[in-house]
N, C-alpha and C positions, 0 to 999 in steps of 0.2 A: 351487410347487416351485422350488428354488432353480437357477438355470442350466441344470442339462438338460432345461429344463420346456419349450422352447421349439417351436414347431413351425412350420415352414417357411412353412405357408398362415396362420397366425395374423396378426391387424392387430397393427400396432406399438404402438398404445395396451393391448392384454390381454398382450403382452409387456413391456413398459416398469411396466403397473403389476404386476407380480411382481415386479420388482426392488428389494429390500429394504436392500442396501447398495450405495452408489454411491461410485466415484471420478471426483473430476471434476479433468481440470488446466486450467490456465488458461496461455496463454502469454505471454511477455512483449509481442507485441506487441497484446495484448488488452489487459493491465493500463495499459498506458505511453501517455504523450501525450510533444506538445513540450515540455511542463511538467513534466516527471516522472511520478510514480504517476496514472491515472486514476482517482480518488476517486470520480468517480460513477460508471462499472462497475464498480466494487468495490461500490459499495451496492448498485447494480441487481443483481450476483449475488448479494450477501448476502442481500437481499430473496427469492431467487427460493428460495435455498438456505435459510434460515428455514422459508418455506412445503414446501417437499420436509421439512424435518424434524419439520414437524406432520401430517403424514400418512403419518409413521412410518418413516422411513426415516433412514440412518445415513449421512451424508456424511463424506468423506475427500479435504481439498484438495490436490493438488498445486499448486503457487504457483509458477511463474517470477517476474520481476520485478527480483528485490536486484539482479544489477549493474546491469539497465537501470536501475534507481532509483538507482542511484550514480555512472551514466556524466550522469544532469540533476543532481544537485546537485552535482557536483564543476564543471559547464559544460563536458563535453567532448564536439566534436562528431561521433567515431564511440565504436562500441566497440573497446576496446584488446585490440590480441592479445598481448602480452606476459604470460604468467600472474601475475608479482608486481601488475600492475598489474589484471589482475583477480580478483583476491584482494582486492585493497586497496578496490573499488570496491563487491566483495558483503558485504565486513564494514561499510562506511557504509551501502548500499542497503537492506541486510537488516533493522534494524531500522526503518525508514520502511516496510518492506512489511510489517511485521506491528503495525505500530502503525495502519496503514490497514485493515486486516482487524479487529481488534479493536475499535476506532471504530466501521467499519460492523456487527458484529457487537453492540455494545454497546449500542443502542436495542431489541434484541428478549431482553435480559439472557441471551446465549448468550454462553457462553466459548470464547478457541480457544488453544491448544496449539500452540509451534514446534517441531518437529520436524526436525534437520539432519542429513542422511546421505551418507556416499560407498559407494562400490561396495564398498567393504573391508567395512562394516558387512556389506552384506549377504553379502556373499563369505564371513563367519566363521559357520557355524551358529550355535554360541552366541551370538551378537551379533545375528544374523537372529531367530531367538526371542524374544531380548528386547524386540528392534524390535515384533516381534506383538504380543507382550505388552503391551507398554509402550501404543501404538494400542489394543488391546482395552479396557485399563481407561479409558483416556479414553474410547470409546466409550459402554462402560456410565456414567462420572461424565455422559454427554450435554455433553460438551466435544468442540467440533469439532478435530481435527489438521490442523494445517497443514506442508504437507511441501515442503520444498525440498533441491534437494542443495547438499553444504556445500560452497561454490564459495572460502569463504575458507582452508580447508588442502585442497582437491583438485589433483592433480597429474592430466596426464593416462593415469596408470597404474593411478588412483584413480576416475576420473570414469563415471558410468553411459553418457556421451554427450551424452545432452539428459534433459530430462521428463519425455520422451514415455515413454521405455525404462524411467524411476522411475517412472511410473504405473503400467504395469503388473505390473513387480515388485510393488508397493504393491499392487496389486489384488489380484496372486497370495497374498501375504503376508497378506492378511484374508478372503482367498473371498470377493471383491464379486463383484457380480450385473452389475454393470455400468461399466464403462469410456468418461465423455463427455471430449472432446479438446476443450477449443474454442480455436480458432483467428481469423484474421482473414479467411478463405474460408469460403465455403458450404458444402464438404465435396470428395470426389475429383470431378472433370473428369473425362471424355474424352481431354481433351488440356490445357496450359496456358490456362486463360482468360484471360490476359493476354495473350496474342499472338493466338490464336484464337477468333475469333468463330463458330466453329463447334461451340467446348466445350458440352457437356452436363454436366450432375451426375448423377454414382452416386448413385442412391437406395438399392441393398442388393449389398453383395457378400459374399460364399462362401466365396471362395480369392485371398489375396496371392500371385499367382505374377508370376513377370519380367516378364508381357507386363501387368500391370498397374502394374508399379512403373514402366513405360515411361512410362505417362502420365502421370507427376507431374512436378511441377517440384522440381528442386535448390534453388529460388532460395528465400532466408532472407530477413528482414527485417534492419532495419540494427541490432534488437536483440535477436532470436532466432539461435538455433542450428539448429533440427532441418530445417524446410522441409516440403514433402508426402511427401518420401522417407523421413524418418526418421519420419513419422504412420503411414505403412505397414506402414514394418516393425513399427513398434511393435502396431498391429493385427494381422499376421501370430504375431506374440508371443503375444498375449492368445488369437488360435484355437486356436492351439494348446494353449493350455489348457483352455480353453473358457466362453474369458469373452467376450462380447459389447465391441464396442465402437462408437463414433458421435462422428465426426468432423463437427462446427459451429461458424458463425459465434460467437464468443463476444460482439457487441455488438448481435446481430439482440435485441431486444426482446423482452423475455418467454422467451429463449431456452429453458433448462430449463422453464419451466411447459408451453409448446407444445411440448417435445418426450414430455413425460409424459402428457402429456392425447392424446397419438398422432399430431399431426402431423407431417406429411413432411417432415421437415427436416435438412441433412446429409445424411452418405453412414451408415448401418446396417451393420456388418462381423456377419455371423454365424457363429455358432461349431460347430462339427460335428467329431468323431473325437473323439480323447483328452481329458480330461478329468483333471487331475492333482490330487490334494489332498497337504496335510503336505510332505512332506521332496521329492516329486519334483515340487515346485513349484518350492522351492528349485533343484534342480538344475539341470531345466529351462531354466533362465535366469537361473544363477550368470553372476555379471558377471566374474568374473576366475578362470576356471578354472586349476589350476598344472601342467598340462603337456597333450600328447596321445601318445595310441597310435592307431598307423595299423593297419588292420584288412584280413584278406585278402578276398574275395569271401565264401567262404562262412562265415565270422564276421558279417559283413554281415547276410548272408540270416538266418543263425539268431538273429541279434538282432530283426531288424525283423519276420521273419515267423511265426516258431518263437515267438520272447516269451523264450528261454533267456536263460542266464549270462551272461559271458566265459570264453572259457579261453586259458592261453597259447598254447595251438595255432594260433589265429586271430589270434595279435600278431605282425605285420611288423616297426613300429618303435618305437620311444619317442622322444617328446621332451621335454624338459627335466628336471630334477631335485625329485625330491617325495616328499613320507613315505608312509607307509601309512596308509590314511584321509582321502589328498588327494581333491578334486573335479579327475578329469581327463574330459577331449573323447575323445568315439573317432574316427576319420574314415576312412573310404575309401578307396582308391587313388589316387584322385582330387581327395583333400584336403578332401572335403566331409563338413559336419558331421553325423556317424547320432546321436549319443547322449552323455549325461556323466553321468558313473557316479564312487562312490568304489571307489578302488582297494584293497583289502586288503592289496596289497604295496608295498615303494618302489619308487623308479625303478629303482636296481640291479640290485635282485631278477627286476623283471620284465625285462630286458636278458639276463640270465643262462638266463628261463624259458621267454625268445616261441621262437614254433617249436615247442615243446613240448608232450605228452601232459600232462596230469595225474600221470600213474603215474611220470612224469620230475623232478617237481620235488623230494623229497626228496633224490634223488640228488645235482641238482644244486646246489642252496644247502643241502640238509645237513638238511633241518628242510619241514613240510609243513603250515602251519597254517589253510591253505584250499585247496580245488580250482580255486575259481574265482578270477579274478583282479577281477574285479566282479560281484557278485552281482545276480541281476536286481530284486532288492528295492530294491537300493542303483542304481540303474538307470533314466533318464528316455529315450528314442527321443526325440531330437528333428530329426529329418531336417528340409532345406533344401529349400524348393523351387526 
């Protein structure tokens, strides 16, 4: 059984092998040496990921790497925070990282697929579909995808963030079974293990809440982005859908084989509540939603506990300017995120309607072509914790 199959007392090997399609990201300070691309973890995964594809399952790479592979061969020695200048560095980098993938790929006669995306893709339904699409049919040809976001026209208005946040889109976006992170740590601490010698490793966690996001570290590598904080959230992400995720070492040896065959390795994030497929995946954890409405208390409650609509009655404010059939946020009083819904009305209209009965809105914009102002079909809950 595909992801709800899972049960809390089950070993990790009769879960893992249920998992039929797998997304794995690799980070860049996995792939990268002093030297540029490191070629022999790229074969050492390729090798590992070969073998996962003869025992039938469907891999989907997310790939960091291009600028670090453009900040070694240009010889410069941090990464550059100017965006034209890393722009410039992922469009050199980029093709070295997939010329190194296809090489190691090319002894086992497997083909792989570039795949380049910013947050706009997936922020446009039709362009997110065909993203599915376009992945599915590679799948079926048994052509592996390699997925990066496209770092040479991304702006940061554009940008997913890091990897981490596109793998799991990506995951959402194919209903994978599983979500492996690998990183250059053993998985979440206790505390920083680099200053304390007293850090443990999470072997399984439940729930991303604050007081676990406490014990990560901020701190990135001199060629990644995300750090343990953006793993988590990004884990918090995937629960909420209810995809599994396992955050490891991506140079430990054998990594994927030893964690397929059940060994304790990393931290295991486990998935429990909601469970989204199709369009409220989408929503879910749309990258660039185009406005929000603030929401009175008990709009709130009948959203989160009732499972109802929207009605104008329970809109406080509006923010920003957007059509009818935008992806907007709802939030709280408090500014915290409950849910992202498409709107049936524009920004306007709903300005004109909040505060309002249903029985009100003819009267007042002249015309009544829905009751609700987001329909709960059209409708994802995704409260903060």
């Amino acid at each position: 059984m595909r992801r709800n199959g899972f049960e809390f007392g089950e070993e990790r090997r009769s879960f893992l092998e249920g998992c039929r399609r797998v997304v794995i990201k690799v980070g860049s300070a996995v792939l990268t040496s002093q030297r540029g691309l490191n070629r022999v973890v790229i074969h050492r995964l390729s090798d590992q990921i070969a073998e996962l594809r003869d025992q039938g399952r469907d891999v989907i790479i997310v790939s960091s790497g291009a600028i670090a592979s453009g900040i070694k061969k240009l010889g410069l020695s941090q990464k550059p925070k100017a965006i034209p200048m890393k722009q410039a560095a992922a469009a050199l980098g980029q093709s070295f990282l997939m010329q190194a993938w296809e090489e190691a790929f090319d002894k086992f006669d497997i083909l792989v697929a570039q795949i380049l995306l910013t947050a706009g893709d997936l922020a446009d339904r039709k362009r997110y579909v065909n993203a599915k699409n376009t992945i599915e049919t590679l799948l079926e040809w048994r052509v592996i995808p390699v997925i990066n976001e496209n770092d040479t026209v991304a702006v940061d208005e554009l940008k997913f963030g890091d990897n981490d946040q596109l793998s799991v889109l990506i995951a959402g976006l194919v209903n994978a079974d599983l979500i492996i992170n690998l990183t250059i740590t053993d998985g979440l601490y206790t505390c920083d293990p680099t200053t304390s010698p007293d850090a443990r490793l999470i072997s399984t966690v439940h729930c991303v809440d604050r007081s676990l996001l406490s014990c990560a570290s901020r701190q990135t590598s001199s060629v990644g982005t995300g750090g343990m904080v953006s793993k988590l959230l990004a884990a918090r992400k995937a629960l909420s859908i209810g995809i599994p995720m396992i955050i490891a070492r991506g140079t430990e040896k054998d990594v994927l084989l030893r964690l397929f065959s059940g060994e304790n390795l990393g931290t295991l994030f486990v998935p429990h509540g909601k469970i989204y497929h199709g369009k409220k995946i989408w929503l879910a954890h749309l990258p660039q939603p185009r406005g929000d409405l603030v929401l009175d208390t008990g709009a709130v409650r009948a959203l989160i506990q009732a499972g109802k609509s929207l009605l104008p009655v329970g809109i406080k404010e509006v923010r920003g300017t957007f059509d009818e059939g935008a992806p907007v946020r709802c939030l709280d009083e408090n500014g915290r995120v409950i849910a992202v819904g498409l709107t049936n009305y524009r920004s306007d209209e709903i300005e004109k309607i909040k505060g309002h009965h249903t029985s009100d809105i003819e009267r007042l914009l002249g015309y009544c072509h829905s009751e609700e102002v987001i329909h709960r079909d059209n409708l994802a809950i995704i409260t903060e914790e």
